[in-house]
C-alpha positions as CSV (number, residue, x, y, z in Angstrom):
1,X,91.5,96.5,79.9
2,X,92.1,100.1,80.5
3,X,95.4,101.8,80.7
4,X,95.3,102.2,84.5
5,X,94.6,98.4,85.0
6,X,98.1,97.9,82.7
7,X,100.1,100.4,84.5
8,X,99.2,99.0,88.0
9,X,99.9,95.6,86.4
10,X,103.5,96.3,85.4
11,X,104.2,98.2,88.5
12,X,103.3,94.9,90.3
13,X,105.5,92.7,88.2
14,X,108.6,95.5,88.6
15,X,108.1,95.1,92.7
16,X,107.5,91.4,91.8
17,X,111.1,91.1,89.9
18,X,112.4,93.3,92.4
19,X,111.7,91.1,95.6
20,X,113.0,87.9,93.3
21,X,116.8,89.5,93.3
22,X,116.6,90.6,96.4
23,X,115.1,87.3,97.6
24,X,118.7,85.9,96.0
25,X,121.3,88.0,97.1
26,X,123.7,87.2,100.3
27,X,121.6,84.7,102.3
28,X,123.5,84.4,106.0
29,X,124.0,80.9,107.0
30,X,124.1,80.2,110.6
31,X,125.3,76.7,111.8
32,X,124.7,75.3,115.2
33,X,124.1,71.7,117.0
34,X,121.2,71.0,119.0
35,X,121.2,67.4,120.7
36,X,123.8,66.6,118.5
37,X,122.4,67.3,115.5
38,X,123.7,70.1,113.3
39,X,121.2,72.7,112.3
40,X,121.6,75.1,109.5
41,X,119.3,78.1,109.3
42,X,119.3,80.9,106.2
43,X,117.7,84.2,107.9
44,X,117.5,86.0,104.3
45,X,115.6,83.4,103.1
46,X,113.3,83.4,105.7
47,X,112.2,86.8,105.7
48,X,112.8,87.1,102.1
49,X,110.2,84.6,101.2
50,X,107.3,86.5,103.0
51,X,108.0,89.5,100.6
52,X,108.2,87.5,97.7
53,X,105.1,85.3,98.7
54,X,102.9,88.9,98.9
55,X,104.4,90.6,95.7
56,X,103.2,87.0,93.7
57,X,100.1,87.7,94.8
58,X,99.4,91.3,94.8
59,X,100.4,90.8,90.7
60,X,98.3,87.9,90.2
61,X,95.4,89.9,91.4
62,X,96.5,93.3,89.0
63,X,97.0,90.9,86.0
64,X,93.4,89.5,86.8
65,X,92.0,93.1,86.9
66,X,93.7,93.7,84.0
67,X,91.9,90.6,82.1
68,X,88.5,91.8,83.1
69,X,86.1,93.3,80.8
């Protein structure tokens, strides 16, 4: 475990919490019916979860750097 390998681990996590508040903040909701079924679609959550999806990963690789001898 080196200092760089910590640094670049809690970089990660910041970008990591960062993504999670934005991922919860104002989600539109747009209604509409389709064959007479009412659809409901989020857009923020959508393309939120993308973000969020990529900045879990990119930390769970830095904190397994960080764990290697």
């Amino acid at each position: 475990m080196t200092d760089e390998t910590i640094k670049e681990a809690a970089a990660e996590a910041k970008r990591f919490l960062k993504r999670v508040d934005e991922y919860g903040d104002g989600t539109t909701t747009s209604e509409y019916w389709h064959d007479n079924i009412k659809r409901v679609i989020k857009t923020k959550d959508v393309i939120g979860a993308g973000a969020l999806r990529r900045s879990s990963m990119d930390l769970t690789r830095a904190l397994a750097k960080m764990r290697r001898y």
